[in-house]
C-alpha positions in Angstrom: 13.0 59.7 88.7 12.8 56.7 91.0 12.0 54.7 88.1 15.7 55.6 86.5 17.4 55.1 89.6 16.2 51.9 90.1 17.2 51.1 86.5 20.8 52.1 87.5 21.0 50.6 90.9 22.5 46.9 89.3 25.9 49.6 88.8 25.5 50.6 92.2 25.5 47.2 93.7 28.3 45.7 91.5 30.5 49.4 93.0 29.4 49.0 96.6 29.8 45.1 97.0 32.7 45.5 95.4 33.8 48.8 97.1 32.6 46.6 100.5 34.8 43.4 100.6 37.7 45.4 99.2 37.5 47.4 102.4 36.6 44.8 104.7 39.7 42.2 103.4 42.2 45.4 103.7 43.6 45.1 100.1 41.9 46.3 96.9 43.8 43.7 94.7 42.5 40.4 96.4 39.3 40.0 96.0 38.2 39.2 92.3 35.7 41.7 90.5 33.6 38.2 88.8 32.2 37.9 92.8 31.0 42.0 92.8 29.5 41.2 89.0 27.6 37.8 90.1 26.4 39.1 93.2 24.8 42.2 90.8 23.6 40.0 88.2 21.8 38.1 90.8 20.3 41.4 92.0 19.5 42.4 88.4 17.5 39.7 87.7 15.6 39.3 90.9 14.7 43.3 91.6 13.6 44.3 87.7 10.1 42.8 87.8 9.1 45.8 85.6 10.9 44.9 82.7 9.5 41.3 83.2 7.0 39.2 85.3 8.7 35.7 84.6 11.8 35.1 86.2 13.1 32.7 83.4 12.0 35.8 81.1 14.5 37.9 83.0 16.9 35.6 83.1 16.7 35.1 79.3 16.9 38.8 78.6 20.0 38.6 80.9 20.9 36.2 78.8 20.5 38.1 75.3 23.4 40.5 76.6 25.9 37.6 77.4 25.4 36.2 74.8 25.4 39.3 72.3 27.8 38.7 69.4 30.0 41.8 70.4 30.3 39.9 73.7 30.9 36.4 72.3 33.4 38.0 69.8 35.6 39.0 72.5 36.1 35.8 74.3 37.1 34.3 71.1 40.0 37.0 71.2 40.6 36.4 75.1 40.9 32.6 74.6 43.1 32.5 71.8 45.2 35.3 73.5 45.5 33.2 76.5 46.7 30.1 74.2 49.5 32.0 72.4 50.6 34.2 75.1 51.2 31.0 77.5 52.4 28.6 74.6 54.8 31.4 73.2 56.3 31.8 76.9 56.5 27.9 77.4 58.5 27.7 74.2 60.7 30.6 75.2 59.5 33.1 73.3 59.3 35.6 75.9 62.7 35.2 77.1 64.2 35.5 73.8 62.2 38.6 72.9 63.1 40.3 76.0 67.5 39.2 75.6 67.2 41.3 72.5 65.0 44.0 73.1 67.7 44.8 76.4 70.6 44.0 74.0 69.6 46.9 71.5 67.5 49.1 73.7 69.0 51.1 76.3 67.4 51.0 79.0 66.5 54.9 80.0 64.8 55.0 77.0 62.4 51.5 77.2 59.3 53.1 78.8 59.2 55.8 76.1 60.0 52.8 73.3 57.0 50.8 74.3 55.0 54.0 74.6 56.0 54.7 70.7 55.4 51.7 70.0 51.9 51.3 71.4 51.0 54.5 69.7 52.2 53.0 65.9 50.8 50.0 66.0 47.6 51.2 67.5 47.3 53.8 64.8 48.1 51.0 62.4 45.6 48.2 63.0 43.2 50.6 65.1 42.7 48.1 67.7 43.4 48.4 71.1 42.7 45.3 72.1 45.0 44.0 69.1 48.0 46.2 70.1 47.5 45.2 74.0 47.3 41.0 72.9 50.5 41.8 70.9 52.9 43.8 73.1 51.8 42.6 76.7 53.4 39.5 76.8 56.8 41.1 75.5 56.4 44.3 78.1 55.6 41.7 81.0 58.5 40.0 80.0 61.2 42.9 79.9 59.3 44.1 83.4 60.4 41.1 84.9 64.1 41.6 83.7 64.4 45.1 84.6 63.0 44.3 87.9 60.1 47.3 87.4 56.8 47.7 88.0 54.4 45.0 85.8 51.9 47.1 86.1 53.0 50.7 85.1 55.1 49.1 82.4 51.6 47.3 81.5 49.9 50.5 81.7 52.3 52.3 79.1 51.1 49.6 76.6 47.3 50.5 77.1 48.1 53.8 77.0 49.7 53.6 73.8 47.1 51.0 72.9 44.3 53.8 73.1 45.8 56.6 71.1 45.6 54.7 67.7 42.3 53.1 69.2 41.0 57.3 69.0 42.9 58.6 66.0 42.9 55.3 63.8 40.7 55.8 60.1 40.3 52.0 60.7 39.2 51.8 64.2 36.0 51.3 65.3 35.3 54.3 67.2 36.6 56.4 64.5 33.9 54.8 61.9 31.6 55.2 64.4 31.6 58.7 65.4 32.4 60.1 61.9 29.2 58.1 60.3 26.9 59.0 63.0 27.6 62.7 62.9 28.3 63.0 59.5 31.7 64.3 58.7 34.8 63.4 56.9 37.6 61.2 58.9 40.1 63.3 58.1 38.3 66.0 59.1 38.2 64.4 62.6 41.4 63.3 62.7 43.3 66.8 62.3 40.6 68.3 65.2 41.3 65.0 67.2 44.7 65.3 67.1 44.7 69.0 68.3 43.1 67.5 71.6 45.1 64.5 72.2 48.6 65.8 70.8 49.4 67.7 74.0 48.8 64.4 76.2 50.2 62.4 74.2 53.6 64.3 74.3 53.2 64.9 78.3 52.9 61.4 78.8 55.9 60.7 76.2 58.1 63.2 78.4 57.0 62.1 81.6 57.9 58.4 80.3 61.0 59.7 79.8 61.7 61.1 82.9 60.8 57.6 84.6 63.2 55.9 82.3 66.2 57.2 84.0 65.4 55.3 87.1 65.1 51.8 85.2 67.5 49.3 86.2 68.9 46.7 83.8 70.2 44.4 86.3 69.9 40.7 85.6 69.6 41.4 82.0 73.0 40.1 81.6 72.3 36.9 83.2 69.4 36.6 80.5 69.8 33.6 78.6 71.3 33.7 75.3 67.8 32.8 74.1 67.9 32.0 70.2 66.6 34.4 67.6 63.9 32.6 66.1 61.9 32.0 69.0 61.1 36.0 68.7 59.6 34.6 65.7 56.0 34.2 67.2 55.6 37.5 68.0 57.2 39.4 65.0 54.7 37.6 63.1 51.5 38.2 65.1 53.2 42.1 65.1 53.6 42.1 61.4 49.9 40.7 60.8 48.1 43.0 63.5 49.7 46.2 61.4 49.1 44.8 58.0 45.5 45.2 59.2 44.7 41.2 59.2 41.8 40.3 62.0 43.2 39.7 65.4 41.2 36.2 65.5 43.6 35.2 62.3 46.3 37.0 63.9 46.1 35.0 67.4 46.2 31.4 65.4 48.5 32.2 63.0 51.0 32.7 66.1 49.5 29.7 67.6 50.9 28.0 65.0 53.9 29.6 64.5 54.4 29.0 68.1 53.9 24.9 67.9 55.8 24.6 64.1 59.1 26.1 66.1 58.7 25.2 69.4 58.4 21.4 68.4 61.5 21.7 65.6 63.5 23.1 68.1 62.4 20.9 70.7 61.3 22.9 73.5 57.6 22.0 72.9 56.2 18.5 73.2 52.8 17.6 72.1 52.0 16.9 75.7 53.4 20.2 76.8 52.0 22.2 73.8 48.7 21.5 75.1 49.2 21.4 78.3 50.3 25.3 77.8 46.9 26.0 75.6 45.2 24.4 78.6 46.8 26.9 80.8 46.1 29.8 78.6 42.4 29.1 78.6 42.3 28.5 82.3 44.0 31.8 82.9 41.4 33.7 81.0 38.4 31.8 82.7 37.9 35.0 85.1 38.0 37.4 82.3 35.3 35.5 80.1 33.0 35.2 83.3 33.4 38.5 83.9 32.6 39.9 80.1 29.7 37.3 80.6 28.6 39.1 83.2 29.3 42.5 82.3 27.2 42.0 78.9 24.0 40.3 81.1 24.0 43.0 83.5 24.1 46.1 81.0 21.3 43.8 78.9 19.6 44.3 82.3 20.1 47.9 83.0 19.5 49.1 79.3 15.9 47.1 79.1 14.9 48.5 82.4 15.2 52.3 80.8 18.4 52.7 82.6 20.4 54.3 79.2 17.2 56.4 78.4 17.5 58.3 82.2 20.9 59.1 81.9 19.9 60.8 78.3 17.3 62.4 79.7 19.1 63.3 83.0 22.4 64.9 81.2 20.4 66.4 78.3 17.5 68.0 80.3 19.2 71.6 81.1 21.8 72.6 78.0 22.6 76.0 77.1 24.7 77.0 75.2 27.4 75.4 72.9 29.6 74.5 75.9 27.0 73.1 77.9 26.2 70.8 74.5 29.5 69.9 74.0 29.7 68.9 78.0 25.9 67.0 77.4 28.4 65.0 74.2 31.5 63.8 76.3 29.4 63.2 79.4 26.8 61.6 77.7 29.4 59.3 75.9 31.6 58.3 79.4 28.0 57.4 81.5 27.1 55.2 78.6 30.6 53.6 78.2 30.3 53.4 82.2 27.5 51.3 81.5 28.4 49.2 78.1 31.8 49.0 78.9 32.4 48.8 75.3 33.5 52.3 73.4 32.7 51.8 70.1 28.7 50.7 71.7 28.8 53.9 73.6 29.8 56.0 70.7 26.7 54.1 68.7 24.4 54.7 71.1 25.0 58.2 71.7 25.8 59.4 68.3 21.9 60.5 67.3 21.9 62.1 70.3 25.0 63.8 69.9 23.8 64.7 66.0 20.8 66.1 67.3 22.7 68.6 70.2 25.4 69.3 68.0 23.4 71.1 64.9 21.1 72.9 67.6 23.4 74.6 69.3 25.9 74.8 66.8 28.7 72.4 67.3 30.6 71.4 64.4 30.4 67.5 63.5 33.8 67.4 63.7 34.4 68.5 67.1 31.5 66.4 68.2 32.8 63.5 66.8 36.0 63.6 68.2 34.5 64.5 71.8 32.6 61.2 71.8 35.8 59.0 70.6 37.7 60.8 72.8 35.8 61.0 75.8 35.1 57.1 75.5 38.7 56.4 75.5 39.0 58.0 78.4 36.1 56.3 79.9 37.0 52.6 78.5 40.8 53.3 80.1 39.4 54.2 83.8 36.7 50.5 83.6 38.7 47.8 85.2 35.9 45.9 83.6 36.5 46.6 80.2 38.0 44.8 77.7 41.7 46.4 77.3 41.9 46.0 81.0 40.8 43.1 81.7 42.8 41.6 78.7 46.1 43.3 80.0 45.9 41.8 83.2 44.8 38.7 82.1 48.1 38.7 80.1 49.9 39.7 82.6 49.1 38.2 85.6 47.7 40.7 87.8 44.7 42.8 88.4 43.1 45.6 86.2 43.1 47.6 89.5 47.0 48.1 89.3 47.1 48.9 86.3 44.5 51.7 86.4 46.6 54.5 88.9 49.6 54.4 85.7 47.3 55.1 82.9 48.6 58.8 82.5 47.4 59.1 78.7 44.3 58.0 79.1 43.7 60.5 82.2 45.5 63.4 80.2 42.9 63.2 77.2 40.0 62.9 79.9 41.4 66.3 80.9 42.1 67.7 77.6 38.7 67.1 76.6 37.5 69.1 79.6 40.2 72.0 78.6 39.0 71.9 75.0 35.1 72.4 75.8 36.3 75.4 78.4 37.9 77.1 76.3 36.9 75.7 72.9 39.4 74.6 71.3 40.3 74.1 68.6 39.0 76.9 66.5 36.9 75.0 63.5 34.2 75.9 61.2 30.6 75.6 62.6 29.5 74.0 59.0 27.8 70.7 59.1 29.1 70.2 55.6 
């Protein structure tokens, strides 16, 4: 027991030192997360002498999980993201993107739009991360115009972002949790959708609602910004849906970005890169945090940490319910901890297997409890990716964004609902 807990503790430090100067300097959005994660790291690799006698043998098994190819994978995305997103807007893109998305969209209706939105591209190229890196910079935009909130308007995005990232047949956690426990995707997919589908239109109607209160003013004073500047991001949209890899995606507008902003001469050379160079500084948080994020988990996984919480969740089940509850719960600790869905849903998935076909849970219902129930976990982690991306795109910190993610909190709650009263009604064969 006290071997477990002190496998968890690094979590516990990076929450309460964290949790601490938060409270001491009187506002939760100024001090940075990347201080909280070092000062964890730094805990990490000095306390778990159990795992490791050497301290450069701990500090390379810290470095295994910063430098795992997930990890690294990412921070190609975030530094390419932050090269398009601030070359696009230093050639005008953003501007011209949001004068026409105002000229055709009425207003009352925008929050809903972009949730729609989210939702079809999601579902399209079944990346979250994708659909955040392409609509962000356009949402921040049109916030800015509207004069509304950034970060609720950021927040509909990674709402929308996660639905396709849970229903998708080409998104990770979708291949994920169907080959681990052994069932069809459509099969999934129509059981998944009876969970989500009720959140997804509460959050659609309650977007709605806070539509009528949008204000349009200085949308008329919006330059008459030309039509092929919205170029850059129609084509990084188009490419993202045709299912093309968000690493191609990002240069491809890169490009685009540099052919049209130098023809039309509101990019130089000199301020082309010096744009890049302000996209890759702005992202220099987020890749020391991921850094950090990946060492520290290394840390905690090595030390046994993953196993207690297995043991811990899975120790008194009875009954299907209190499997199905063992599934979701199971799948949010260990997205808690990986801060990476498609990981958690891995790592749990033999367990899940093994409690679903004792006690009776069809593979379809437990598959779509761990996709779901990680979605719902990865939207709450101001340290995972989608978050961090978002505000890294957007200029503020994952920790406003987190109190507007209403679809992400509805599907945590319809999963609850659907193990209560298990829903919906499927057969019980593993076939």
């Amino acid at each position: 027991m006290k071997k477990g807990l002190l496998a968890l503790s690094p979590i516990v430090v990076l929450l309460v030192v964290y949790l601490a100067m938060s409270l001491a300097s009187g506002d939760f959005y100024r001090i940075s997360i990347s201080v909280a994660f070092v000062a964890a790291a730094v805990y990490a690799v000095a306390a778990f002498r159990n795992i490791s006698r050497s301290l450069q043998e701990r500090v390379a098994i810290f470095s295994e999980g910063a430098s795992d190819k997930n990890i690294l994978y990412m921070i190609w995305i975030f530094i390419l993201a932050g090269i398009f997103a601030a070359t696009a807007k230093t050639m005008g893109a953003v501007d011209a993107t949001v004068h026409f998305t105002m000229r055709f969209v009425p207003t009352e209706f925008l929050p809903a739009g972009i949730f729609v939105a989210a939702c079809f591209v999601s579902l399209s190229i079944g990346t979250s991360v994708g659909t955040i890196v392409a609509l962000t910079p356009v949402v921040t935009g049109l916030a800015a115009q509207m004069g509304a909130d950034t970060a609720q308007m950021v927040a509909i995005v990674v709402g929308g972002a996660f639905f396709g990232d849970n229903l998708s047949f080409i998104s990770d956690t979708t291949i994920a949790a169907t080959m681990t426990q052994g069932c069809k995707m459509k099969d999934k997919f129509r059981t998944n959708l009876l969970i989500v589908l009720p959140a997804a239109l509460l959050s659609l109607g309650l977007y709605l609602f806070l539509g009528l209160s949008g204000s349009a003013d200085g949308v008329e004073a919006a330059s008459a910004a030309e039509w092929y500047k919205t170029i850059p991001y129609l084509l990084v949209l188009v490419c993202a849906i045709g299912g093309m890899n968000v690493l191609v995606v990002l240069v491809l507008g890169i490009v685009a970005t540099a052919v049209i902003g130098l023809a039309c001469g509101s990019l130089s050379g000199v301020s082309f890169c010096e744009a890049a160079d302000d996209g890759v500084i702005a992202m220099c948080e987020l890749i020391v945090i991921t850094l950090m994020a990946g060492g520290l988990m290394n840390m905690v996984k090595q030390s046994g940490g993953f196993e207690f919480i297995t043991r811990a969740i899975t120790h008194r089940i009875s009954g299907k319910r209190g499997a199905e509850a063992a599934i979701a719960g199971l799948t949010v600790l260990t997205d808690i901890c990986t801060a990476n869905n498609t990981i958690a849903i891995i790592t749990v998935g033999p367990i899940a297997r093994d409690l679903s076909e004792r006690y009776g849970v069809s593979p379809r219902k437990s598959a779509s409890l761990m996709d779901t129930a990680s979605c719902f976990a990865q939207g709450a982690l101001p340290y995972g990716a989608q978050l961090l991306m978002a505000s890294g795109l957007a200029g503020i910190s994952p920790l406003e964004i987190i109190p507007h993610l209403y679809y992400p909190m509805a599907i945590g709650v319809m999963v609850v609902l659907s193990i209560v009263f298990q829903f919906p009604r499927i057969s019980e064969s593993r076939r």
